[in-house]
C-alpha positions in Angstrom: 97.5 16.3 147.1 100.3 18.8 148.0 101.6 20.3 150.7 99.4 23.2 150.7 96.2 21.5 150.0 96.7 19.2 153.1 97.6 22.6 155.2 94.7 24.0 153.7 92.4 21.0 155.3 93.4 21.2 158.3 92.6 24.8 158.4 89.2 23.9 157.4 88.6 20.6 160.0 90.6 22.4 163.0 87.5 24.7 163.6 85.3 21.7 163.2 86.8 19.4 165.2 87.2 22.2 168.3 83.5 22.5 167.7 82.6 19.0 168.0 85.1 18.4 171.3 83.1 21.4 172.8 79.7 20.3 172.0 80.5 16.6 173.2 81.7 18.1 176.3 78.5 20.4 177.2 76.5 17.0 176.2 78.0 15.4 178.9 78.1 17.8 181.2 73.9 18.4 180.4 73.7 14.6 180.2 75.0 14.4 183.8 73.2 17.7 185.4 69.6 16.2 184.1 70.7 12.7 185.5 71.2 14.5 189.1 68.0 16.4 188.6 66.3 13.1 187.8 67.7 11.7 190.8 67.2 14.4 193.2 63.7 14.5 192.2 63.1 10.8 192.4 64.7 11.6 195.9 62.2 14.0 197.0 59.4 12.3 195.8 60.5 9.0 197.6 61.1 11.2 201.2 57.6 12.7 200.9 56.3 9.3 201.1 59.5 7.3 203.7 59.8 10.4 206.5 55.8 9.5 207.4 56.8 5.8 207.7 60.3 7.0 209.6 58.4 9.1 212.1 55.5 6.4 212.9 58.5 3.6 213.2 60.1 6.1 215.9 57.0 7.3 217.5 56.5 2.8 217.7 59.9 2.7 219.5 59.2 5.3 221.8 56.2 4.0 222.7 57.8 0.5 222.6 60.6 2.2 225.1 57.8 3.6 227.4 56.1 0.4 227.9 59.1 -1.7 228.8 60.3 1.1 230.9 60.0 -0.8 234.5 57.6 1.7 235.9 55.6 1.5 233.4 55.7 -2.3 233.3 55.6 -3.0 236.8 52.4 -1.0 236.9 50.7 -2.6 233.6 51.9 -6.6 234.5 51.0 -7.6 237.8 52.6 -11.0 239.3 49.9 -14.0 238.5 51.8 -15.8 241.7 53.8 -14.6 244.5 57.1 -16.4 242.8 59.4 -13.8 241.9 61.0 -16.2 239.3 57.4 -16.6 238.1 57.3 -12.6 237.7 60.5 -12.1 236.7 59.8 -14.9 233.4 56.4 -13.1 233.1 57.9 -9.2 232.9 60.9 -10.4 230.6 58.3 -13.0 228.6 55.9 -9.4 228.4 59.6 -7.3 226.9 59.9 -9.8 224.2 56.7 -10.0 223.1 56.2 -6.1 222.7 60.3 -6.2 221.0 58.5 -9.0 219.0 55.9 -7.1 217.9 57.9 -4.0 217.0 60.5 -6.3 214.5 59.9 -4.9 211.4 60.4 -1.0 212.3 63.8 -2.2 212.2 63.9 -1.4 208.5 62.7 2.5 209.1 65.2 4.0 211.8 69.2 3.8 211.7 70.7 1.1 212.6 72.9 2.6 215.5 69.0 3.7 216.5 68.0 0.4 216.5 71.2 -1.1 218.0 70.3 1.5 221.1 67.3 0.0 221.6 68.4 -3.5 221.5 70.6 -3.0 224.2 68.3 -1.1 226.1 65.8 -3.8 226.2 69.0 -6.0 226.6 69.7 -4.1 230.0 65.9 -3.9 231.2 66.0 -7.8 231.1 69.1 -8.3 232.4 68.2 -5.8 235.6 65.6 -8.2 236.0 67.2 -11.1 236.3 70.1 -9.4 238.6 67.2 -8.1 240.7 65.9 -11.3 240.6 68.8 -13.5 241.4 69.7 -11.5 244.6 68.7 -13.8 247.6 67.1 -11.3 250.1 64.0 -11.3 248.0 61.7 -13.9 249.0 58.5 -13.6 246.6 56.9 -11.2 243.7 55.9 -8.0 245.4 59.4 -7.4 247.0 61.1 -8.2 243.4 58.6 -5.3 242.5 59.3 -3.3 245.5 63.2 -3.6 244.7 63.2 -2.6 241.3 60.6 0.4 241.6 63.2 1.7 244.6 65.9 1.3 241.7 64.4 3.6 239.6 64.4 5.9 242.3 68.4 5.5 242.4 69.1 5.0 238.7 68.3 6.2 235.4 66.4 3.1 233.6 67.9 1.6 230.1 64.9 2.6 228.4 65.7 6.4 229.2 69.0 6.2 227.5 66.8 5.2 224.3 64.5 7.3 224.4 67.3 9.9 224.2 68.5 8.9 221.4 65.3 8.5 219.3 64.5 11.9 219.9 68.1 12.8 218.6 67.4 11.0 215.6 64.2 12.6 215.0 65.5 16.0 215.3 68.1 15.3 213.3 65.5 14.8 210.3 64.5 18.1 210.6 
């Protein structure tokens, strides 16, 4: 082969080969936009059926937050004896049985969400026992006399949850 046949080649391949590096490249680039429309719609499809699950797993928590709000509590668990230990054990057993009960929505809200409402439920029993603890109080119905006058005084725990639950929710929209 001579010089000019070789040239002559490479005249006839160039074309090809800028042919073939442009076709690879939309390949890809098609390959990769079908793969994100996959995806996306694999996406959307899995939201239509999760954001029903989300919202009942926040309207849970709310309602989870209501109850262990201590008006609300105070009003629903009445002291079985006039020990305010007694009552105090049976409002914080009554907390962690309804955060018991609401474990698994755990799984369906944010975790900072979740984390909020740990530590609101954290500070609910740990008012509680403070309330509890103090030594003027001398039997169930001024422990519930003490903390309902609280409330009046103080924004409850639950409250600061609540907030933030319906944050989160409004953020989904």
């Amino acid at each position: 082969m001579t010089e000019d046949s070789i040239l002559q080649l490479l005249f006839y391949l160039l074309p090809a080969v800028v042919v073939g590096v442009i076709a690879f490249y939309f390949f890809n680039l098609h390959t990769r936009n079908e793969e994100q429309r996959r995806k996306f719609l694999l996406h959307r499809e899995n939201q239509k059926h999760a954001l029903p699950l989300r919202m009942q797993a926040y309207e849970r928590m709310a309602l989870f937050l209501e109850r262990i709000a201590p008006g609300n509590l105070l009003v629903r668990v009445k002291p079985g004896r006039n020990s305010k230990e007694d009552y105090a054990n049976l409002l914080i057993r009554t907390i962690e049985q309804e955060f018991e009960h609401n474990l698994a929505q755990q799984i369906y809200v944010s975790e900072e969400c979740w984390n909020v409402i740990r530590a609101s439920k954290n500070a609910t029993i740990a008012n509680i026992r403070k309330t509890a603890g103090r030594e003027t109080l001398e039997n169930a119905d001024e422990l519930r006399q003490h903390i309902l006058n609280t409330l009046l005084e103080q924004q409850p725990p639950s409250e600061t949850g609540l907030s933030y639950i319906k944050r989160e929710v409004k953020a989904l929209w």
